[in-house]
C-alpha positions as CSV (number, residue, x, y, z in Angstrom):
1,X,-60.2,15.9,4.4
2,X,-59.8,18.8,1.7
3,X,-57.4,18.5,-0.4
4,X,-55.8,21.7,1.1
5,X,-54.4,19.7,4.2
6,X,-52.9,16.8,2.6
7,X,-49.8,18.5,2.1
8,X,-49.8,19.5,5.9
9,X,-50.6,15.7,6.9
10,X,-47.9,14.8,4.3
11,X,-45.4,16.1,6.2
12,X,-45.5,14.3,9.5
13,X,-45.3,11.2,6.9
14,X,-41.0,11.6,6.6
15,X,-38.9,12.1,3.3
16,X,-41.2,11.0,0.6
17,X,-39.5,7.6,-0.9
18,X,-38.0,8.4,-4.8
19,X,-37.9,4.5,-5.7
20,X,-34.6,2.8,-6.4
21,X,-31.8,4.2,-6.8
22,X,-28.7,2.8,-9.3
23,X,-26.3,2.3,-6.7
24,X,-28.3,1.7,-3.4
25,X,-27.9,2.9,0.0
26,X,-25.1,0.8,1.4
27,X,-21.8,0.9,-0.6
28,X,-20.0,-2.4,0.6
29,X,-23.2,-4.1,-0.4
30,X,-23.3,-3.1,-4.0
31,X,-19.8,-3.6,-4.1
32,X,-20.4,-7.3,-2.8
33,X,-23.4,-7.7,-5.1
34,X,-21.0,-6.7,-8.0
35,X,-18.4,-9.3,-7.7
36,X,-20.9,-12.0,-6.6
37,X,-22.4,-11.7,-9.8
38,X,-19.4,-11.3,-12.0
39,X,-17.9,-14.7,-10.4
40,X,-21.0,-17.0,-10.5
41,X,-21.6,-15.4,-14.2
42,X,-18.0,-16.0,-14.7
43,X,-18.0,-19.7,-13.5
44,X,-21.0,-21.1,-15.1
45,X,-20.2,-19.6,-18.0
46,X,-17.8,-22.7,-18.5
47,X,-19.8,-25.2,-16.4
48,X,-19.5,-28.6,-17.7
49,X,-17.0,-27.7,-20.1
50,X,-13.7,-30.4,-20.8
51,X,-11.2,-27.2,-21.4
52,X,-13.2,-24.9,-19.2
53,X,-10.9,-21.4,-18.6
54,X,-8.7,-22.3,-21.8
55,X,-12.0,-21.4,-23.9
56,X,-11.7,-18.2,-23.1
57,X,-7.5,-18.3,-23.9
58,X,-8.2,-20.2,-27.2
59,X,-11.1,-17.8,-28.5
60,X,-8.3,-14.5,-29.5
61,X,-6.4,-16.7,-30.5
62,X,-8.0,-18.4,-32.7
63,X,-8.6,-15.2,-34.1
64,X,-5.4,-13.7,-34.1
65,X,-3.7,-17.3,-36.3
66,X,-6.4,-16.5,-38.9
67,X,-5.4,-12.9,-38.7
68,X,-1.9,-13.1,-38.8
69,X,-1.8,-15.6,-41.5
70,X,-3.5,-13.5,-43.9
71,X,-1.7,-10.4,-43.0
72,X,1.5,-12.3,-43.0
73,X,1.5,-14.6,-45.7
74,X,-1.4,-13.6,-48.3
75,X,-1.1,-9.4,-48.0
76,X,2.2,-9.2,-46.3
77,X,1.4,-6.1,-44.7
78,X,3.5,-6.6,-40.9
79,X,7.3,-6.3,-42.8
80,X,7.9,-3.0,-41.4
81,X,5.9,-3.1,-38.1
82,X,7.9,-4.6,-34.9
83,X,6.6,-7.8,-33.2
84,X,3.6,-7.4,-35.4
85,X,2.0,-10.5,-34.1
86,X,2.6,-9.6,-30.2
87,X,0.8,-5.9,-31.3
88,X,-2.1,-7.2,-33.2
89,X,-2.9,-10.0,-30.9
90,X,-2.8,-7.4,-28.1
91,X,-5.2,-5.1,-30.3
92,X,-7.3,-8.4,-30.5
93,X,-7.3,-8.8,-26.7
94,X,-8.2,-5.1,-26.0
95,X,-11.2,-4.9,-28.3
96,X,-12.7,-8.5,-27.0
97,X,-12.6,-6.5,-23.8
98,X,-14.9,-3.7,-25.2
99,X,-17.3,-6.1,-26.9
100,X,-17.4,-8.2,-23.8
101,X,-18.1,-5.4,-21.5
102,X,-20.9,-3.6,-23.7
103,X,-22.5,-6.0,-25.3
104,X,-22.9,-8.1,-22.8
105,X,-24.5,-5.0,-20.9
106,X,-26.8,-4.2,-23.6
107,X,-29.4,-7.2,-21.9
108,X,-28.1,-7.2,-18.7
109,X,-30.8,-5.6,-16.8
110,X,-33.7,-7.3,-19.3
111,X,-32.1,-10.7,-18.2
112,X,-32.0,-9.7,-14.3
113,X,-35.4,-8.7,-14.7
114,X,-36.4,-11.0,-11.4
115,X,-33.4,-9.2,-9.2
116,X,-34.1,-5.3,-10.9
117,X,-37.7,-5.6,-9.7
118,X,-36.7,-6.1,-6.3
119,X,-37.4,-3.1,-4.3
120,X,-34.0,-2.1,-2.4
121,X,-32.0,-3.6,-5.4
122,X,-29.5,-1.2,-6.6
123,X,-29.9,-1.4,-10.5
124,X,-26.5,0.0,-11.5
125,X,-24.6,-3.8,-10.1
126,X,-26.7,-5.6,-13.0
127,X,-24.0,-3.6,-15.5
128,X,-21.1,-3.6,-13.5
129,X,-20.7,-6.7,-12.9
130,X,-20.9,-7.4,-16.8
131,X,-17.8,-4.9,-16.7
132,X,-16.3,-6.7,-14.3
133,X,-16.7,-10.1,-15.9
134,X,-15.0,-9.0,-18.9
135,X,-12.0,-7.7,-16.7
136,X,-12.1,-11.5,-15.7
137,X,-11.9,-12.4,-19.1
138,X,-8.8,-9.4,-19.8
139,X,-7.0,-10.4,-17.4
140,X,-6.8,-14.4,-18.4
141,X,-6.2,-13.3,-22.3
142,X,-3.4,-11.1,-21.1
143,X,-1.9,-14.0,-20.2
144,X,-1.0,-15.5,-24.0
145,X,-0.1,-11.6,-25.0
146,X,2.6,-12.0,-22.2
147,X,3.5,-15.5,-23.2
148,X,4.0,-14.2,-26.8
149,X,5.9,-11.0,-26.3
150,X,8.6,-13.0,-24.1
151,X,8.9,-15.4,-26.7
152,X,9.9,-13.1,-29.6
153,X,12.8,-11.5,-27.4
154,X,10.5,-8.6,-25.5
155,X,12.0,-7.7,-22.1
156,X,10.5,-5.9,-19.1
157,X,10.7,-1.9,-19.6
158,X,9.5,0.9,-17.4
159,X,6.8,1.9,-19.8
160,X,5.1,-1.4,-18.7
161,X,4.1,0.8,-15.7
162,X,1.8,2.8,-18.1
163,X,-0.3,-0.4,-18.8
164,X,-2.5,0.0,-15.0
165,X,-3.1,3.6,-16.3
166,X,-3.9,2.7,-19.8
167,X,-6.4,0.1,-19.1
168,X,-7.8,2.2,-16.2
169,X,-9.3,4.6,-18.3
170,X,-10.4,1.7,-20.8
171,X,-12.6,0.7,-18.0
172,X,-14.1,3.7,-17.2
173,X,-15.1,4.5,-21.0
174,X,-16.7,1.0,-21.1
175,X,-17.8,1.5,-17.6
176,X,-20.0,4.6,-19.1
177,X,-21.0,2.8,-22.0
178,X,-22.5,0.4,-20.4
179,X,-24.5,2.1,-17.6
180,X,-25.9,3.8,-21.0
181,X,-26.5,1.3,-23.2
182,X,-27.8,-1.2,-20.8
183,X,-30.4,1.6,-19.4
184,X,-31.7,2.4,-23.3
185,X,-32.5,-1.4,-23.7
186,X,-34.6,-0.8,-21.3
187,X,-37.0,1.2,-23.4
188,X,-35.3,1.1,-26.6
189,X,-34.8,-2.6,-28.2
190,X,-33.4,-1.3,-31.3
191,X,-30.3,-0.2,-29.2
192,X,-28.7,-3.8,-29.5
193,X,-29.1,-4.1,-33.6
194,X,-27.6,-0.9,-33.6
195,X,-24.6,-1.5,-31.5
196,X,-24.0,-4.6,-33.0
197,X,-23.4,-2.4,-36.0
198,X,-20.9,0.1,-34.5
199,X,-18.8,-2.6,-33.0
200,X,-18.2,-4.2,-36.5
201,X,-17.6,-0.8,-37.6
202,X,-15.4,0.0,-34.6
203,X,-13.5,-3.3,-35.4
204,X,-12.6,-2.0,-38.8
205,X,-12.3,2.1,-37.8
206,X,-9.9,1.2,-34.8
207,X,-5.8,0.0,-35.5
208,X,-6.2,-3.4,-34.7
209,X,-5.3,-5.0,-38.1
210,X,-3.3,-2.3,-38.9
211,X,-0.9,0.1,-37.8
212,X,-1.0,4.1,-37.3
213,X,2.0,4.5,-39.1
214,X,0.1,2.6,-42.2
215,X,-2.8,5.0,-41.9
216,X,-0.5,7.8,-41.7
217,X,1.3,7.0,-45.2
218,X,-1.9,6.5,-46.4
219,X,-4.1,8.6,-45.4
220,X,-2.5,11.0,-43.7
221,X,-1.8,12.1,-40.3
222,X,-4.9,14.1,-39.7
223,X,-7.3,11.0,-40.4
224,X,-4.7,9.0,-37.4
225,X,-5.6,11.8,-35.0
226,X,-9.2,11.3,-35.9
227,X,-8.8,7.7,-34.7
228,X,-7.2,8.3,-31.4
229,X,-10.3,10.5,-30.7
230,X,-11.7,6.7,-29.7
231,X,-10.8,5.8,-26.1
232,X,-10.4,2.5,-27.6
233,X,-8.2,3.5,-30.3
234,X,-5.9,5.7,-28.3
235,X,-5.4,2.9,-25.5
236,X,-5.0,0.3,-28.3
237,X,-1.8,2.4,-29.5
238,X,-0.4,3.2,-26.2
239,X,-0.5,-0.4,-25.2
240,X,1.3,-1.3,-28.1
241,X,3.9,1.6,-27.5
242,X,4.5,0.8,-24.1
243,X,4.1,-3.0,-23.9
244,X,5.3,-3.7,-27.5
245,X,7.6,-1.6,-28.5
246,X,8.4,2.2,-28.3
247,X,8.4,2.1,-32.4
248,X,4.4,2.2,-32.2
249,X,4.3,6.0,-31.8
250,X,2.6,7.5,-28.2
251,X,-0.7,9.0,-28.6
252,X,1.0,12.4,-27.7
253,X,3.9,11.8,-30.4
254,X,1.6,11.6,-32.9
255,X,-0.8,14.6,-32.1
256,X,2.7,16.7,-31.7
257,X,2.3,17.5,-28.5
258,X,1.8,15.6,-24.8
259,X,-1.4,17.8,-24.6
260,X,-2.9,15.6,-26.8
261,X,-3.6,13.0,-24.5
262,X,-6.6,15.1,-22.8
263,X,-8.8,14.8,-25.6
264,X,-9.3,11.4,-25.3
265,X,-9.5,11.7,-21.7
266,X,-12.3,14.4,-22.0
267,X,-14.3,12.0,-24.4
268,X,-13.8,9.0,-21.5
269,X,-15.1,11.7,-18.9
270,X,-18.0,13.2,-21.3
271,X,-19.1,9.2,-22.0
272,X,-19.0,7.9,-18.2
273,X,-20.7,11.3,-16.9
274,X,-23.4,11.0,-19.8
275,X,-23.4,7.1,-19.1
276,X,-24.0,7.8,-15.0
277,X,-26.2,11.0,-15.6
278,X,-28.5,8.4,-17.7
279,X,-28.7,4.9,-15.9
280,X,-29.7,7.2,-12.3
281,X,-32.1,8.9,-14.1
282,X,-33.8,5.8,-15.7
283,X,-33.2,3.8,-11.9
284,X,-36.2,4.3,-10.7
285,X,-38.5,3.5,-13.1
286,X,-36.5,0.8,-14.7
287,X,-38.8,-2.5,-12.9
288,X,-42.1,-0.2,-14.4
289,X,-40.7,-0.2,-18.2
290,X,-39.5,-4.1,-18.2
């Protein structure tokens, strides 16, 4: 046969197959695969433990009573902050989210490696269900944030209603990083040294030991609107505004106007398009690079 009428004999052959894709062909079963993985994760994860779930409680905050005993006692920092504690702790909660969620994706498909190689295996669940475990993991450290705002006097408010919003479009900024991050492992291993660098730096770059109003009289308020150019940063300070208290300045008080809420929302869009555009690229030939 020359190699003329391959082509022609080709095409009897159907739609020629482009390897696996990152979310699959059946959406109910990625879906499914998804929270399969993020509950058994979530479950074994405390397996044999006496305190099980209440790890996960105690772990912020343990944190937060070192925290707020240096920042309290030693540097007395919170005297003009309201409900400091109930606004760091919740700072504390929202960034164990983001570490959670990315750095556990950073390996996630490397450790799958027997499920990615599988041929109708849609890659992309391997992530998401990371994300999703760390949602797990919000939602039961939520809990003492609650516990704690009640108990220094905090009522119910109809800014409350912003928190679904606010925490929505945390996810989908962690949702991008780690479709991208866990797809550069792949190929890149220096990716999880390296992010294990920015999160330290994000730690100390983003208000969670301090206020905005501190870097404001400090630095200025220029350097506080380069903070809220984080996804992170912004929805740490709109938590505290509308959970907390309405003292924390909105992240459209403080850039002057309400349109000041869209850049962070471009930089969530620009991460999660760059994040998707990535890990479906890299789908296919993910099982070939492991």
């Amino acid at each position: 046969m020359s190699s003329a009428r391959v082509p022609e004999a080709a095409k009897g052959m159907g739609r020629p197959i482009s390897g696996p894709t990152a979310l699959g062909s059946d959406p109910r079963r990625f879906v499914l695969l998804v929270w399969t993985m993020a509950t058994t994760d979530f479950k074994l994860r405390f397996f044999g433990s006496v305190l099980g779930y209440l790890w996960q409680i105690m772990r912020p905050l343990l944190l937060f009573g070192i925290i707020y005993t240096v920042f309290t006692v030693v540097l007395d920092v919170s005297s003009d902050e309201p409900d400091f504690g109930v606004a760091l702790l919740l700072g504390i909660v929202l960034f164990q989210f983001f570490t959670d969620a990315t750095a556990g994706s950073v390996r996630s498909i490397v450790l799958r490696e027997g499920l990615v190689r599988k041929v109708d295996f849609p890659r992309a669940a391997v992530p998401m269900a990371c994300v999703l475990q760390a949602l797990f993991n919000l939602g039961l450290n939520l809990i003492p944030v609650l516990v704690f705002l009640f108990a220094s006097g905090g009522t119910p408010h109809w800014t409350w209603l912003e928190l679904p919003l606010i925490l929505g479009v945390l996810i989908v900024f962690v949702t991008g990083l780690a479709l991208l991050l866990s797809s550069l492992f792949v190929r890149y291993r220096d990716v999880e040294p390296i992010w294990d660098v920015a999160m330290q730096a994000l730690f100390y770059g983003t208000p969670i030991l301090y206020s905005l109003s501190l870097v404001i009289d400090k630095a200025g308020l220029s350097v506080a609107r380069i903070l809220l150019i984080s996804p992170l940063a912004s929805a740490i300070q709109q938590g505290r505004h509308a959970l907390v208290s309405p003292q924390y300045g909105s992240v459209g008080s403080i850039f002057s106007t309400q349109a000041g809420v869209v850049i962070p929302l471009v930089v969530t869009a620009v991460v999660f398009i760059l994040g998707a555009f990535v890990f479906t690229r890299a789908a296919p030939r993910i099982a070939e690079e492991l």
